[in-house]
Each structure stands twice: as C-alpha cells, then as structure tokens.
BANUNU-437639 format. One record per residue (C-alpha): chain; residue in three letters; z, x, y; residue number from 1. Coordinates in nm, 3 decimals, padded with zeros to 5 digits, always signed. Last residue first. Example, Ala and Ser with C-alpha at 12.3 -4.5 7.8 and 13.67 -1.06 7.14 Angstrom:
residues 2
{chain: A; resn: SER; c3: +00.714; c1: +01.367; c2: -00.106; resi: 2} .
{chain: A; resn: ALA; c3: +00.780; c1: +01.230; c2: -00.450; resi: 1} .
//
This chain:
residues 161
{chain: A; resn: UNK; c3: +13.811; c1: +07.359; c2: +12.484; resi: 161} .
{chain: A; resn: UNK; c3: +14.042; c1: +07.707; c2: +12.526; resi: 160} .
{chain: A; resn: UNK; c3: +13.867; c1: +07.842; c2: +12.207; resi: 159} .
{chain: A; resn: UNK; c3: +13.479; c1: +07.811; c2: +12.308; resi: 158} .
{chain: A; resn: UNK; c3: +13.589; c1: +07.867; c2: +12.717; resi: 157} .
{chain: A; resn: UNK; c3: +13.733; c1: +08.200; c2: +12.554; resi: 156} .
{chain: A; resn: UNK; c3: +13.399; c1: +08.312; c2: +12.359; resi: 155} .
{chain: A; resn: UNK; c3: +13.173; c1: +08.197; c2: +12.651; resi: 154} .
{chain: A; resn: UNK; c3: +13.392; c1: +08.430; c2: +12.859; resi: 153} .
{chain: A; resn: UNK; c3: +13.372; c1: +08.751; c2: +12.577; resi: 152} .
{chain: A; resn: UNK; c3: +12.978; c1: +08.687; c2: +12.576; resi: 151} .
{chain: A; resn: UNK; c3: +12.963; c1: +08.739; c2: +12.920; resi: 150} .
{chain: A; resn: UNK; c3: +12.779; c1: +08.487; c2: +13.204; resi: 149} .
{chain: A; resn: UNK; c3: +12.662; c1: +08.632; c2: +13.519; resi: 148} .
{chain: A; resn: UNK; c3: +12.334; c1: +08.502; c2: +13.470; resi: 147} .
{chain: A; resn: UNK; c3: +12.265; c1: +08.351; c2: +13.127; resi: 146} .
{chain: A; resn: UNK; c3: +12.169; c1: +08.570; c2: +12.885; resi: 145} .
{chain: A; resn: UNK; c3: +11.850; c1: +08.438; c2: +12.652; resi: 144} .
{chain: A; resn: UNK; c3: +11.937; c1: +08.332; c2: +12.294; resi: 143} .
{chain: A; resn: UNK; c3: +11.854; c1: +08.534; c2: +12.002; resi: 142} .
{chain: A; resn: UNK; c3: +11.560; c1: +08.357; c2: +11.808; resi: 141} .
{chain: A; resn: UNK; c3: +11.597; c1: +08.199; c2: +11.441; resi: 140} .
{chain: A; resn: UNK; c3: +11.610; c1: +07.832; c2: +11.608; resi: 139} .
{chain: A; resn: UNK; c3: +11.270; c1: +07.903; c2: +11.760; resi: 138} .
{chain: A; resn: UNK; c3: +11.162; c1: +07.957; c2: +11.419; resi: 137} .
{chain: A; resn: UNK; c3: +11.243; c1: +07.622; c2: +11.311; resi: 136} .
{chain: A; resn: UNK; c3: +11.138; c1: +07.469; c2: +11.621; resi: 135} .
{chain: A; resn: UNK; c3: +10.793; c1: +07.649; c2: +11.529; resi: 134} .
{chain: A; resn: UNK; c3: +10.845; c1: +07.494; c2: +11.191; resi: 133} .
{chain: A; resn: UNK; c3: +10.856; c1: +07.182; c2: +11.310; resi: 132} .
{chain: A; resn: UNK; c3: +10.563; c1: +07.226; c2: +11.524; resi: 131} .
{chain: A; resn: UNK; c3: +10.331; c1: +07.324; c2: +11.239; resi: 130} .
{chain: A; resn: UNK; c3: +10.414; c1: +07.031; c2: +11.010; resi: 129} .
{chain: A; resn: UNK; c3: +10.291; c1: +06.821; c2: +11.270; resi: 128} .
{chain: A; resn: UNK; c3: +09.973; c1: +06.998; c2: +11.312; resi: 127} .
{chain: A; resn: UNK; c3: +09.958; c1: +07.006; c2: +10.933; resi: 126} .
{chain: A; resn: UNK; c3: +09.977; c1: +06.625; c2: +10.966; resi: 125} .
{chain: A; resn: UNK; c3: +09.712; c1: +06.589; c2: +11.252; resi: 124} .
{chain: A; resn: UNK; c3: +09.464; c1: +06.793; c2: +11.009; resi: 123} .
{chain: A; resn: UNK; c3: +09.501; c1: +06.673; c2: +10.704; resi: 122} .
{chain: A; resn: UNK; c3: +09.332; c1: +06.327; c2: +10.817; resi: 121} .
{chain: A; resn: UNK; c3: +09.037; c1: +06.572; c2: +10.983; resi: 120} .
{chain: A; resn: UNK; c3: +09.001; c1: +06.752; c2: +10.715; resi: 119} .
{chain: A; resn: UNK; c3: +08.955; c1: +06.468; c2: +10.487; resi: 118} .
{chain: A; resn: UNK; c3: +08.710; c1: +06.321; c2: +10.696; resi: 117} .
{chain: A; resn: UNK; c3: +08.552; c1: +06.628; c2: +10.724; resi: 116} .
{chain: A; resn: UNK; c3: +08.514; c1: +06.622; c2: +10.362; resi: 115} .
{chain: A; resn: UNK; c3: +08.347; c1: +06.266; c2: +10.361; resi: 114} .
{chain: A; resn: UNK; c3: +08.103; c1: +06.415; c2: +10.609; resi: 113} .
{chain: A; resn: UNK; c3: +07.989; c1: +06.642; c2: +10.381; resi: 112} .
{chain: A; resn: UNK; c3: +07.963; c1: +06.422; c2: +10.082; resi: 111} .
{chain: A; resn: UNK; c3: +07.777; c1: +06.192; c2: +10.297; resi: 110} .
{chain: A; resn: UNK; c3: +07.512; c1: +06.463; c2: +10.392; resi: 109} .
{chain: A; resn: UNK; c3: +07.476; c1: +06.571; c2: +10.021; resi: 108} .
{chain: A; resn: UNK; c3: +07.170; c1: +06.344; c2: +09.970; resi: 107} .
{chain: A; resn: UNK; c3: +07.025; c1: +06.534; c2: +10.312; resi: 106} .
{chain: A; resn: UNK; c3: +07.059; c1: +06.849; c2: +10.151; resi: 105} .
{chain: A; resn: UNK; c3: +07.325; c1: +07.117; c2: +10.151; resi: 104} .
{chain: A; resn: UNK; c3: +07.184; c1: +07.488; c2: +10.074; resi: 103} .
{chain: A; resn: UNK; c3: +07.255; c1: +07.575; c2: +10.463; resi: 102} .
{chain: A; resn: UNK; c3: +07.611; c1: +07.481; c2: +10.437; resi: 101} .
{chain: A; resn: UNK; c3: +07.675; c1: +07.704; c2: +10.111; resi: 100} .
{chain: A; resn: UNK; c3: +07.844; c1: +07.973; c2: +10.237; resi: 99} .
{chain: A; resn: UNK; c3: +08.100; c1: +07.794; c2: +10.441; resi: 98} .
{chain: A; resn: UNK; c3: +08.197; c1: +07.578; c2: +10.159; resi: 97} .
{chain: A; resn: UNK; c3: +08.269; c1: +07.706; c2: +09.891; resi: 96} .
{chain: A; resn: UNK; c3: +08.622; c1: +07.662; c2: +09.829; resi: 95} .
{chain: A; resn: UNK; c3: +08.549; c1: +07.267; c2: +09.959; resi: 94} .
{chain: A; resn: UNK; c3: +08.268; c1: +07.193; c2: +09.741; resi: 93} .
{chain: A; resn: UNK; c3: +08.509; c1: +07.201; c2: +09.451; resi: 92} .
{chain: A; resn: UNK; c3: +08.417; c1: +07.501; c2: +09.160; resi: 91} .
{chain: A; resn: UNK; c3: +08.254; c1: +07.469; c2: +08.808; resi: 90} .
{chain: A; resn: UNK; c3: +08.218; c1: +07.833; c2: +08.731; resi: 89} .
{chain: A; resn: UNK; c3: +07.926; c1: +07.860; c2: +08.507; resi: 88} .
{chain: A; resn: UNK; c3: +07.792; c1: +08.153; c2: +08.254; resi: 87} .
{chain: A; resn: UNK; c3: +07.416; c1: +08.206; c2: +08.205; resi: 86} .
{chain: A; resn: UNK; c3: +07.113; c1: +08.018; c2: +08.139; resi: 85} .
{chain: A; resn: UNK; c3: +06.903; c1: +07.758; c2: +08.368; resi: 84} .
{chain: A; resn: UNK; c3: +06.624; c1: +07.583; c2: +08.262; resi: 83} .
{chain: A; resn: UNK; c3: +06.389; c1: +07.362; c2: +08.469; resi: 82} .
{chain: A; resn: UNK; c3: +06.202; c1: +07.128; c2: +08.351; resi: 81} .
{chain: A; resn: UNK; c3: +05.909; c1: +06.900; c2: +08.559; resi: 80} .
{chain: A; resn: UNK; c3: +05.657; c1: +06.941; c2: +08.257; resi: 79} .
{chain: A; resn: UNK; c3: +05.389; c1: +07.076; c2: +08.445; resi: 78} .
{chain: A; resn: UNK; c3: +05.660; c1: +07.240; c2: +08.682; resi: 77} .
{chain: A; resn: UNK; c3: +05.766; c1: +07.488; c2: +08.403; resi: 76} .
{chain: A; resn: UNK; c3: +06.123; c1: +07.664; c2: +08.489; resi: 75} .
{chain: A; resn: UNK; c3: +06.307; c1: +07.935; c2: +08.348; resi: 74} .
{chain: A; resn: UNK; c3: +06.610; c1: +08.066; c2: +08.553; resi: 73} .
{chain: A; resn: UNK; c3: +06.842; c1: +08.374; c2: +08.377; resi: 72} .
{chain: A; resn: UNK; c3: +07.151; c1: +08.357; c2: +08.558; resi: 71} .
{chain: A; resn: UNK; c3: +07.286; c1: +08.623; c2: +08.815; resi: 70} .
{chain: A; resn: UNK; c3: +07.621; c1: +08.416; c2: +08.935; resi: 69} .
{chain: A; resn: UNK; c3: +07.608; c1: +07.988; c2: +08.840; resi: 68} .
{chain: A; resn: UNK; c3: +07.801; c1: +07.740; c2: +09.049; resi: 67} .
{chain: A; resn: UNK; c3: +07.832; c1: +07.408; c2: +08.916; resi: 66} .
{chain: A; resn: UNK; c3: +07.947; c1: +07.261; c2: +09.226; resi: 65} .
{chain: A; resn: UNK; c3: +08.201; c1: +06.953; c2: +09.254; resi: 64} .
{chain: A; resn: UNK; c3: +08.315; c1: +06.705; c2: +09.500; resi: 63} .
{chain: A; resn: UNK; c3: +07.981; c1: +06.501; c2: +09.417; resi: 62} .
{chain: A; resn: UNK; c3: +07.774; c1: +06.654; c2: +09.150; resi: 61} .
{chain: A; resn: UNK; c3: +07.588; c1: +06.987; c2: +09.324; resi: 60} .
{chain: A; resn: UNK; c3: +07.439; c1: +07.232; c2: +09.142; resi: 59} .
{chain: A; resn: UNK; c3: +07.435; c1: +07.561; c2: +09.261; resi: 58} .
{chain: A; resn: UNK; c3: +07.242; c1: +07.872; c2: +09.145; resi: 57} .
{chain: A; resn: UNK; c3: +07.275; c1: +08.267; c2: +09.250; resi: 56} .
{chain: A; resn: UNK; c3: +07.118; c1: +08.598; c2: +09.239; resi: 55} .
{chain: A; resn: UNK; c3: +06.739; c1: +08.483; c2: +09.123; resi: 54} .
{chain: A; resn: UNK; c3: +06.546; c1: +08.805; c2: +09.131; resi: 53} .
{chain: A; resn: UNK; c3: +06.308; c1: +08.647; c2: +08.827; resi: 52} .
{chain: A; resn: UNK; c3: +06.197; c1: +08.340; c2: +08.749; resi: 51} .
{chain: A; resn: UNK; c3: +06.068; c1: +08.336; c2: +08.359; resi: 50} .
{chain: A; resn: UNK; c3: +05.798; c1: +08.098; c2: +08.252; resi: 49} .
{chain: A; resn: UNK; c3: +05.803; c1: +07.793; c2: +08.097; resi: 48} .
{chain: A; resn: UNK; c3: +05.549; c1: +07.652; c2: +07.916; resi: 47} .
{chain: A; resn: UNK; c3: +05.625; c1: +07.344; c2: +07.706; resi: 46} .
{chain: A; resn: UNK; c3: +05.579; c1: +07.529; c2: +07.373; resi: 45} .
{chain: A; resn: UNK; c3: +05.777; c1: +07.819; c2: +07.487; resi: 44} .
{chain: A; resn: UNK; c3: +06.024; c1: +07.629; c2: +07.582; resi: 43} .
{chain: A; resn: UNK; c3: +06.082; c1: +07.453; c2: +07.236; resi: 42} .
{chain: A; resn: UNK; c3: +06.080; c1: +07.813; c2: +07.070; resi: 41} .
{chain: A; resn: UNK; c3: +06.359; c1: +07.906; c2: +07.280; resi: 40} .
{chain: A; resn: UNK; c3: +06.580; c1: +07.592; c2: +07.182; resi: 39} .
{chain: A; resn: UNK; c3: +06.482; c1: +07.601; c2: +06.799; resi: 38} .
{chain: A; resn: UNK; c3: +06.579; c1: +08.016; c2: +06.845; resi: 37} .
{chain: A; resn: UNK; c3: +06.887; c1: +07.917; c2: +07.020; resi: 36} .
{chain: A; resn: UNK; c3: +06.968; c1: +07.636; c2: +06.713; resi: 35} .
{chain: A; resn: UNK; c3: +06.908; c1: +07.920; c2: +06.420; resi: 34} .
{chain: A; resn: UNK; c3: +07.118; c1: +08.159; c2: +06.682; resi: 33} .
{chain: A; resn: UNK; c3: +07.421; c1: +07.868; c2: +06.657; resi: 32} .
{chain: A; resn: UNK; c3: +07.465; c1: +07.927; c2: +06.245; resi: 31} .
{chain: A; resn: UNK; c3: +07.370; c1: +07.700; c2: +05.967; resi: 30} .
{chain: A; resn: UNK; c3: +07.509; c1: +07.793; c2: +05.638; resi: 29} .
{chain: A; resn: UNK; c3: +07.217; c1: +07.625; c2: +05.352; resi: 28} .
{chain: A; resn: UNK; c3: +07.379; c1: +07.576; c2: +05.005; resi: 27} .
{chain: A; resn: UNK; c3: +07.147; c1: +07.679; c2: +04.746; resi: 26} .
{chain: A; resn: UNK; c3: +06.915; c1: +07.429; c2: +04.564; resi: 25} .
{chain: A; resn: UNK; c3: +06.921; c1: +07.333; c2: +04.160; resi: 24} .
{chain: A; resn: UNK; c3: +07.251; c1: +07.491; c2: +04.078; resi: 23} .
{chain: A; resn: UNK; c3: +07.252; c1: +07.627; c2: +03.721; resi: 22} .
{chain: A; resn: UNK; c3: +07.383; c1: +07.395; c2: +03.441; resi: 21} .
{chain: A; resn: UNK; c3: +07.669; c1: +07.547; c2: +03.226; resi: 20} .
{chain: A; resn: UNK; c3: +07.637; c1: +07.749; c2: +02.914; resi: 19} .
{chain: A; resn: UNK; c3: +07.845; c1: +08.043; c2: +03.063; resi: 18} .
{chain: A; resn: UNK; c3: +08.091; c1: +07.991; c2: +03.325; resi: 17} .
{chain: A; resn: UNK; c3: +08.056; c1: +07.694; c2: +03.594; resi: 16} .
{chain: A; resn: UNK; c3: +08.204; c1: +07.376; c2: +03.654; resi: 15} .
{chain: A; resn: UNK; c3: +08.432; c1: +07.304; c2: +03.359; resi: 14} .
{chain: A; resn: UNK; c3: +08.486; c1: +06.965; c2: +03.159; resi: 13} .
{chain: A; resn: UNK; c3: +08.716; c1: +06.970; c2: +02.862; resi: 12} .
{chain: A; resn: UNK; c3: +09.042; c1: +06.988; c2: +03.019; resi: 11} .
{chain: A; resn: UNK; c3: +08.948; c1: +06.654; c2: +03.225; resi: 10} .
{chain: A; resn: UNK; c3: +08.878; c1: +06.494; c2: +02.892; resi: 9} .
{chain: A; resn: UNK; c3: +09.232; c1: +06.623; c2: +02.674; resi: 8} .
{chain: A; resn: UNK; c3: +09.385; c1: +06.480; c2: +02.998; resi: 7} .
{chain: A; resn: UNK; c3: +09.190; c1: +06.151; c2: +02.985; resi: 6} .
{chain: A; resn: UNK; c3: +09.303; c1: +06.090; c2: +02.638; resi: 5} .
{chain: A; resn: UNK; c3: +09.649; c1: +06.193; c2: +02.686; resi: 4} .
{chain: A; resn: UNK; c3: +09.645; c1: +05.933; c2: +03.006; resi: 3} .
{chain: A; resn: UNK; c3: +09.504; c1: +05.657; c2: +02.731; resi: 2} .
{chain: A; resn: UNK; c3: +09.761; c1: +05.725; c2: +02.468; resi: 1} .
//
C-alpha cells in the first residue's frame, strides 16, 4: 500500500509544463575564450607589451627543451613576467643540439657535459660494433687470386683431401 502510494506521488509531480514555477537564474555555459579574455585582460593590467620579430624560444628543463617556432612573446619587466604563446615541441637537448650551443648558459654547463659523457660511453661501443661489421663485410668480398693457383686445382685438392 505504501509503494502504490508513492507511485500515485511520483506521477503527480512534473518539472515543467504549464502552472509550474519558472527558473529563478539561467544556467551559465562557460567556454575557454571567457578564460583567454580573463587571461588577456590580466596582462593588460600588469603591463605587458608585445615583442615582436621573435623567430624562436627555448626553454631548457634538464634533458629536455620546450622549443617554441614564431610565438607571440609578451613580457613586462616591472612585474618580472614573461609570456609566451604559441604551439610547443618538447624535444631532448640532444636532437638539438648543434644549433643551440651558443644559447646554453652557465646553469646548463653540467647538462652539457653530462651529454658528452654519454657520448663518450656510446662511443667505444659503437666503435666496437663498427669493426664487427667491417669483418662482416669483409666476409661478403671475393677473395684475392693467389699466384699461380686455379680455381679448378683448389677445387680438386678440396675433393682429394
């Protein structure tokens, strides 16, 4: 009697239609350009002013670089901030290496000498790896001719021995 009771209850009560109560306050969909436009307007109250003609930023974390290509730089030195905007590649220090020597400062010293400790440890074993397959190809190779040596004689000693 009870569960018909709450049935006949649950059948009664409706959420919307005509006679109901109105909704006091309208649901509020935030979207990502409502938090860009908090983020630009927070700049522009600190002060920062656009850089322009930058091609290329790198920020080094250990191994790695946060490499950015043609971002938009912002940067207020009252307030010590700098922003940086664009698409990163997060890349190892090793792939770009030989462009980026000069950009290395003195905190990145040990990080560049730990990688050429690591090139010099791969080294002797790629060395190794390097003669045996120089043997390898060596083993590919046609013979030289002895002197007055045929290939039918070397045939016949083979058989006869």
């Amino acid at each position: 009697m009870n569960v018909e009771k709450l049935m006949k209850m649950a059948g009664a009560v409706r959420t919307g239609g005509k006679g109901s109560m109105r909704r006091k306050k309208k649901a509020i969909h935030k979207t990502t350009t409502t938090d860009d436009k908090r983020l630009q307007s927070t700049l522009k109250r600190i002060g920062v002013n656009a850089i322009p003609a930058i091609e290329e930023v790198n920020i080094f974390k250990e191994d790695v670089v946060i490499q950015f290509i043609n971002p938009k730089v912002q940067a207020s030195i009252a307030a010590n901030t700098w922003v940086v905007s664009g698409s990163p590649q997060t890349k190892k220090l090793q792939d770009l290496l030989p462009q980026i020597i000069h950009q290395l400062g003195p905190d990145n010293m040990e990080n560049l000498k730990k990688l050429a400790e690591q090139f010099q440890k791969q080294a002797p074993g790629a060395a190794g790896a390097g003669a045996t397959t120089a043997q390898e190809e060596d083993d590919d190779e046609v013979p030289e001719l002895v002197a007055g040596e045929t290939f039918e004689a070397a045939a016949e000693e083979g058989h006869t021995s």
